[in-house]
N, C-alpha and C positions, 0 to 999 in steps of 0.2 A: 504494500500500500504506500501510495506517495507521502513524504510527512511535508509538510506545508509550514514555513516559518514566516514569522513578520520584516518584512524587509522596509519598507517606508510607508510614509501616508501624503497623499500629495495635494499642495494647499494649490490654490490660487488669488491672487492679487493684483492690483492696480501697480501698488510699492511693495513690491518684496523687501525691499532693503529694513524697509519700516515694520513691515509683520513681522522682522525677523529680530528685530529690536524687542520688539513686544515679547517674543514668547524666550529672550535671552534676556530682559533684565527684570519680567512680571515672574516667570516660572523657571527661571535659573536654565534652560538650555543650552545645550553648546554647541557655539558656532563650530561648522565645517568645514564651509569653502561656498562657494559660487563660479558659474558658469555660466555660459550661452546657451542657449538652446534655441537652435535657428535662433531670430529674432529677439527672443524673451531671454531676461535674466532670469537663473535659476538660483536661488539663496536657498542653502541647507544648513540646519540646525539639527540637534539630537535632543530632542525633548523625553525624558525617561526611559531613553536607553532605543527608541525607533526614532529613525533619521525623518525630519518631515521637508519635503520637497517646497517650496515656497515659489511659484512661477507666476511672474508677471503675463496679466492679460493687456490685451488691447481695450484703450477707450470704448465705451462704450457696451463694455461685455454685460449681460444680466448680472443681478443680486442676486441670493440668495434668497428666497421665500421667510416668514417668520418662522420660527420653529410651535408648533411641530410639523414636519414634512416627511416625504416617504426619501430614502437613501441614508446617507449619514447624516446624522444631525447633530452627532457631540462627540467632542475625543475624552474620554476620562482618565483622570489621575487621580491615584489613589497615595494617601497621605496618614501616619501613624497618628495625627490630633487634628482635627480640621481644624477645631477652635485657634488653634498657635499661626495654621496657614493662614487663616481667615486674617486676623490681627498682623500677619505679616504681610498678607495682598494689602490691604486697606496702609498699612506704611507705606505701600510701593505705586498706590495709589490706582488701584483693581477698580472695576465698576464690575456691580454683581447683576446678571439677567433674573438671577433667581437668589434671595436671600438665604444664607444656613438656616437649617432647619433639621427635623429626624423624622423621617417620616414613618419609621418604626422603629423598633426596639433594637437597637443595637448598630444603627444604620446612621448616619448622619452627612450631609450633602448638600453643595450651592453650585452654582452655576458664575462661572465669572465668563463678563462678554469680553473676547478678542477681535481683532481689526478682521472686519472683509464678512461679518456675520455669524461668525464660527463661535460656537459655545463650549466653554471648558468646565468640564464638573471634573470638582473637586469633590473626591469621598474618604469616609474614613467607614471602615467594619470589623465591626466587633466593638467591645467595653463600654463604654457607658452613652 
């Protein structure tokens, strides 16, 4: 049977350079490099450990719909205290799409908004 690993996730944007800003100083990623691709610049970063592709579109390309929608609609990250991340997005100056909260016992979860419409949840599982 084939085994199937995560190799990237690939964004799209107006300013890559700038999305790439965002997920290297909001959620500690690390820069990789950049290239061309035909036309578009491509800015890659390692956000928890999967490379995410950052590719500049052309003027005028659609938005993204509000969430929720059908395809991908969130990248999650998972974090040992939300509460500590939370307090530390909000120093780093985070806008949340969805406030922390728990929406059940053991579970707790927010939604910080990223450039270009792309929603990032932060989770924590397990303890209290």
């Amino acid at each position: 049977m084939t085994r199937f690993t995560m190799d990237h996730v690939h964004l799209r944007s107006p300013d890559p350079v700038r999305t790439a800003d965002f997920y290297v100083e909001m959620l500690d990623a690390e820069p990789v490099g950049r290239m061309q691709n035909g036309a578009a610049l491509r800015v890659v970063v390692k956000l928890g450990g999967v490379p995410l592709f950052i590719e500049e579109v052309p003027p005028g390309t659609a938005r993204p719909p509000a969430a929720p929608f059908l395809g991908v609609e969130h990248i999650g990250l998972a974090v040992p205290d939300l509460d500590a991340a939370v307090a530390e997005l909000r120093r780093r100056g985070a806008e949340f799409a969805v406030e922390p909260h728990s929406p059940r016992p053991g579970f707790k979860m927010a939604f910080l908004q990223a450039p270009d419409g792309v929603r990032v949840e932060i989770l924590q599982r397990g303890g209290a």
